[in-house]
N, C-alpha and C positions, 0 to 999 in steps of 0.2 A: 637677743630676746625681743618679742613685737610687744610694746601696750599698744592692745586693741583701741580702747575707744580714746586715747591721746594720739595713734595713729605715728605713734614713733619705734624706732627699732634700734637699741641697744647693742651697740655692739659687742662677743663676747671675752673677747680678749683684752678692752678697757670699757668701764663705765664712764668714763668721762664722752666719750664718740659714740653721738648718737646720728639717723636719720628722720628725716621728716618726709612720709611719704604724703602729707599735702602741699610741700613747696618743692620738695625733690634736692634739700640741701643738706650739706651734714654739718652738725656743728658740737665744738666743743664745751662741751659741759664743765661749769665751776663745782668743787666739791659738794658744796650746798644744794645745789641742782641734785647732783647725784645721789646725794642723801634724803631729799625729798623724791626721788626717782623707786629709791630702795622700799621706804616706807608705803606708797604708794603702789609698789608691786604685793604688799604684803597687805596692804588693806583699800578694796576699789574706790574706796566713800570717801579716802581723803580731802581734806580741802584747804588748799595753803594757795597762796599768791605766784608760786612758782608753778604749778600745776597749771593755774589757769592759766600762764604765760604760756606753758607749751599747749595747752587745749587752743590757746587762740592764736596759732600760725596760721598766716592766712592760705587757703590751700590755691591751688591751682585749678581747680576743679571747676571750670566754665562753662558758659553755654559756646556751642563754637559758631562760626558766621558760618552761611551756605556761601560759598563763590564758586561752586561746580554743578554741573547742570551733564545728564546724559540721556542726550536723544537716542531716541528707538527712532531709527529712520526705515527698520524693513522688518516687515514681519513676515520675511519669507528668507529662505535662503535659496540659494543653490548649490549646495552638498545636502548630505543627511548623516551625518557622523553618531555613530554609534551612541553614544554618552552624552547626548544631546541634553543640557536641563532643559533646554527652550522648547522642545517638544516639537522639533526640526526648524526652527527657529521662527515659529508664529506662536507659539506660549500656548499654544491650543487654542487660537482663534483662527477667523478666516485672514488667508493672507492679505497682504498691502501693501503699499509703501505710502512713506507719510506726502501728503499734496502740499501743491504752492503754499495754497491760503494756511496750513496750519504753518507751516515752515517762516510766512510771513509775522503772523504772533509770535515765533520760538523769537523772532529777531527783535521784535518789540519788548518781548518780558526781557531779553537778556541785557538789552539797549538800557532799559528800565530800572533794573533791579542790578545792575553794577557786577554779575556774574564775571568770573575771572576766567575761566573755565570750562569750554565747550568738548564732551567725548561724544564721537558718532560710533551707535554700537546697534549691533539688531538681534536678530536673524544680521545678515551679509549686508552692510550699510552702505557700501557702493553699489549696491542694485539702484538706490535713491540718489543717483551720484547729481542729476541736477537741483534736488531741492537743497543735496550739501550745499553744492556751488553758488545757490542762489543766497543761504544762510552768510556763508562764509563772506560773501561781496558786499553785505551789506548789515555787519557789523561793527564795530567799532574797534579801533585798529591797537587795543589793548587786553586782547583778548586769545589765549592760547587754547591752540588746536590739536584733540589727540582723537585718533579714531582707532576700534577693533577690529579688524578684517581676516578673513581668514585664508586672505594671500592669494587667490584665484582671478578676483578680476582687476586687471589696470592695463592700461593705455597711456598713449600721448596727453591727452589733456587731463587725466587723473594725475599724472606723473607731476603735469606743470600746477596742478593744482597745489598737490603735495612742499611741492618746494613754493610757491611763490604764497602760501600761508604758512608754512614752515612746522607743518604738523607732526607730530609727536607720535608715531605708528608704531602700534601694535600688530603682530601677526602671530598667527596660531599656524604650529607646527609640533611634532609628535615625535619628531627623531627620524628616523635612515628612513630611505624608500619601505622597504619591509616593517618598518612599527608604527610606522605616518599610515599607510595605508590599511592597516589591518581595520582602523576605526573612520578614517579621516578619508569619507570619501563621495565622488561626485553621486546626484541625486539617480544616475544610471549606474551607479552599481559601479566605475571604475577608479582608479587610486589618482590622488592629490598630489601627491609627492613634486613630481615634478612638473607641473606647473607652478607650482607655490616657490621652490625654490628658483626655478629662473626666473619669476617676478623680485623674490625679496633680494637679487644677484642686479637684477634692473633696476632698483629703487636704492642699492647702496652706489651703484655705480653712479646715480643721476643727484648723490648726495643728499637722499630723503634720510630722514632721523628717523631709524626702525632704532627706540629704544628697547623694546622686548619683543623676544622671541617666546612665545608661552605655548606649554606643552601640557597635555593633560596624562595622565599616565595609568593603567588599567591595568587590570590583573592578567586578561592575554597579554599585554604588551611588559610587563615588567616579567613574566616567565621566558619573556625572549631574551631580555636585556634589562642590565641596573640600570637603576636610577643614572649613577657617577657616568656611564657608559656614554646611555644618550646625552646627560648633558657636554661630556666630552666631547662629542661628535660635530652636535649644534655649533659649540662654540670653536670648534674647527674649521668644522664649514664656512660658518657663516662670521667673518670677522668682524667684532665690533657691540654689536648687542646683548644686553643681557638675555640670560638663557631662565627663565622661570619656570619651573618644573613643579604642577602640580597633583596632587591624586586627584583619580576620579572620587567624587562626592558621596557615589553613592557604594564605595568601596574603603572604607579608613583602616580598612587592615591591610592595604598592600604594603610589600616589604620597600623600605626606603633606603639602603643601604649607606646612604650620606648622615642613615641617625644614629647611626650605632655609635659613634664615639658620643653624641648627646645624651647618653642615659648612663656615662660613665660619671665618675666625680667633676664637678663643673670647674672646682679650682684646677685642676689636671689639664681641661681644656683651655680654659682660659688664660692660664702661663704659656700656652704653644701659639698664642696671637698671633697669626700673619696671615698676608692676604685670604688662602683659602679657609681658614676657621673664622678668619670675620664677613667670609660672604655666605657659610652657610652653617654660621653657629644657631640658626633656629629659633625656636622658643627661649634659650637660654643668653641670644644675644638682646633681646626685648626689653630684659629693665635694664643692661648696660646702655642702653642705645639712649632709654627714655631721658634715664639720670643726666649724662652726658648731654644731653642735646636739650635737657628741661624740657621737653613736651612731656603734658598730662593727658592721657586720654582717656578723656570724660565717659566716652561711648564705648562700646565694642566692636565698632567698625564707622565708617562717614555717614551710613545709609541715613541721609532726611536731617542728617547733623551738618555735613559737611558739604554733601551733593545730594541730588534729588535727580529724582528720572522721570521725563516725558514721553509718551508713545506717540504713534504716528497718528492720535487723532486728539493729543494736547493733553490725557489725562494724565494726572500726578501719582504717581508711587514711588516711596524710598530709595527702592533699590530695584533695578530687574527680575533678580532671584524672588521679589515678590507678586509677579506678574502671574493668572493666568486664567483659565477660559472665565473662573466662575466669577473674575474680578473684585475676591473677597479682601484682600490687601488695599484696593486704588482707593487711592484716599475723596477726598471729597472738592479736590480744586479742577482747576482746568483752564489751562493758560491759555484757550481763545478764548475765556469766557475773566477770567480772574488777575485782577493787575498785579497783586501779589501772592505768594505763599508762604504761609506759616503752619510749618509742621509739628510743632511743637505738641501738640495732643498727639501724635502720631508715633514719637521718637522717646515722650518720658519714659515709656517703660520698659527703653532700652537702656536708658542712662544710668551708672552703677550706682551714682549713689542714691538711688531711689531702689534699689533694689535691697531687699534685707540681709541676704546672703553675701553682699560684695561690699556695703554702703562702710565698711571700716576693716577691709580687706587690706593686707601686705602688698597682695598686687594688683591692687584697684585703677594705680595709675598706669600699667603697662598690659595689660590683660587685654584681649583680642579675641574675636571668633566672629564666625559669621551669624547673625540671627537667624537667618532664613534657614538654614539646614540646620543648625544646635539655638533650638526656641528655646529650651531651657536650660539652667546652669547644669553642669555634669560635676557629680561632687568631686571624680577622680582627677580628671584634669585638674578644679582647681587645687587636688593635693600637689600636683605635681607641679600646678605653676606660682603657689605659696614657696615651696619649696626652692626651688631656681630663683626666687626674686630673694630669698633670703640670702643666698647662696651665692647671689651677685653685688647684693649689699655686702656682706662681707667680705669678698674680694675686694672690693671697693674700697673699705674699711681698712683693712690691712699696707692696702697700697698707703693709705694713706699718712698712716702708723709709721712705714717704711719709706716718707716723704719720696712717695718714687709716683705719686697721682698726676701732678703737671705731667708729666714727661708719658705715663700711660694716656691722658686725654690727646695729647697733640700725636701721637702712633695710633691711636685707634680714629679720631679724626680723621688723618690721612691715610689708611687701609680700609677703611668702611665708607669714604668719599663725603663726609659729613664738612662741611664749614661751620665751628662754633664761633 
């Protein structure tokens, strides 16, 4: 059972075991407790000294540092892929690539402001590849490199680029020749495919970290082939990477075929623990993951909390996804012009607990979604993601019951790649 506004969740097989979804801890209740727990469910007004004890767990719910920073280095691409959000990758402006002089501030404010964190993402961010080179040379040697590509342009001196900053690369691919190319393709009209894999076959061989392979996936392209399919293939092909497989944005009813054991009973899925159900137990692995790992996530995604994004002419927006021709999102900084930024007007009124709907929510602290495409709460999901976080609090519960928790945290630690 959840008290809402104590923000606690009763377990139902003992009232002694309960959760605190503001510290993320569970703790054993003395009978006293529980009998002022009882009364208290029966009348909201109560007011006894043990009430306030649990009203005043201090929660987890913080403001978070920004240490990540994502340049728009090209607002052009060279593809035009079907499912494009970026609106072929200039956001509906005129094309560019970001110049020296702004590239020189990006390395000032990062120098400045203690960024941990540098992503190059565009439109196609190696089109910009000397203002990368010049960023990356003249930064401070504490500072990690990931960039977005979408696997088409590299060479000799991108390659030594790659390895001697030791960047963290992303590349976009869709699955086999035939469902790469159906969406994913050059700006004349012919397919991607292989180009992109003999580059990402070039970049494992030269020892570059392509931690993910991401794949967007369409409603032509999944009437070809499941989801399970393509990811099988990727991670065949290509050894070593993960394979992230997402829907197209502007399609969320395509079939997923990796979710159908997720809309069965979760205690069901959750007794089958092993590697494959903990890399794609989904929405229903989220509050095992948070509990476990104690992160609270204050926001529903990093946008302007965690990272912030720069264009190619210094201006400030959240997140990409908020980019575009009429620049109704860009906030009001501007890092050739601003030594700092504080988003903080920008970002409250994404934060849940200012939000009236979520602000003493079950699953306030693991709840997720992107802003920019779900602007407002969807009352369904959150039945269904109250629901799953109960569901994994009392699995959780249970184990606990059944002194078998130690032993589940260090197996799901080392299957889901976690260090607690």
């Amino acid at each position: 059972m959840y008290f809402k506004e104590l923000e606690i969740y009763q377990s139902n097989h003992t009232k002694n075991l309960v959760f605190s979804c503001k510290d993320l801890n569970f703790y054993i209740l003395n009978d006293e407790y529980v009998c002022e727990l009882d009364n208290y469910k029966n009348s909201d007004n109560i007011n006894s000294s043990i009430i306030e004890k649990l009203k005043s767990i201090k929660s987890k719910d913080e403001e978070s540092k920004i240490d990540s920073l994502k340049l728009i280095m090209a607002n052009s691409c060279n593809m035009n892929c079907k499912y494009c959000y970026a609106e072929g990758g200039n956001y509906g402006r005129k094309n560019g690539l970001m110049k020296k002089e702004v590239a020189y501030k990006v390395v000032e404010f990062v120098n400045r402001n203690g960024i941990k964190n540098v992503c190059f993402f565009g439109g196609e961010p190696l089109l910009a590849f000397e203002s990368i080179k010049f960023i990356c040379s003249h930064l401070k040697d504490n500072v990690n490199y990931l960039i977005q590509t979408n696997g088409t342009i590299l060479n000799d001196e991108i390659i030594e680029l790659l390895k001697k900053y030791k960047f963290s690369v992303t590349v976009s691919i869709d699955g086999n020749k035939e469902i790469n190319d159906k969406n994913r393709i050059f700006v004349n009209g012919k397919g991607t495919y292989d180009v992109i894999a003999e580059n990402i076959d070039k970049m494992l061989d030269n020892g570059i970290n392509i931690s993910v392979l991401e794949g967007t996936i369409t409603k032509n392209t999944n009437r070809i082939e499941s989801f399970s399919n393509i990811e099988k293939f990727l991670k065949n092909r290509f050894k070593g990477p993960l394979v992230q497989l997402e829907k197209d944005i502007n399609y969320n009813d395509i079939y997923d075929d990796r979710e159908k054991e997720y809309y069965g009973s979760l205690e069901e899925i959750v007794k089958k623990f092993d590697k494959r159900i903990i890399n794609n137990l989904g929405d229903y692995k989220d509050p095992i993951d948070h509990i476990i790992s104690q992160k609270y996530q204050s926001y529903f995604c990093g946008a302007g909390s965690e990272q912030f994004t720069v264009d190619i002419n210094g201006d400030v927006y959240i997140c990409p996804m908020f980019m575009n021709k009429h620049n109704s999102n860009k906030t009001n900084f501007n890092i050739c012009r601003d030594q700092f930024v504080d988003l903080t007007e920008y970002t409250k009124k994404y934060k849940k607990s200012n939000i009236k709907k979520c602000e003493k929510c079950v699953a306030k602290f693991n709840c997720s979604r992107c802003i920019a495409v779900d602007n407002e709460v969807i009352e369904n999901r959150c039945i269904e993601r109250r629901i799953n976080t109960e569901k994994s609090i009392e699995y959780l519960m249970d184990l606990i019951l059944n002194d078998q928790y130690n032993n589940f945290v260090k197996t799901y630690s080392k299957l889901s790649g976690r260090f607690i």
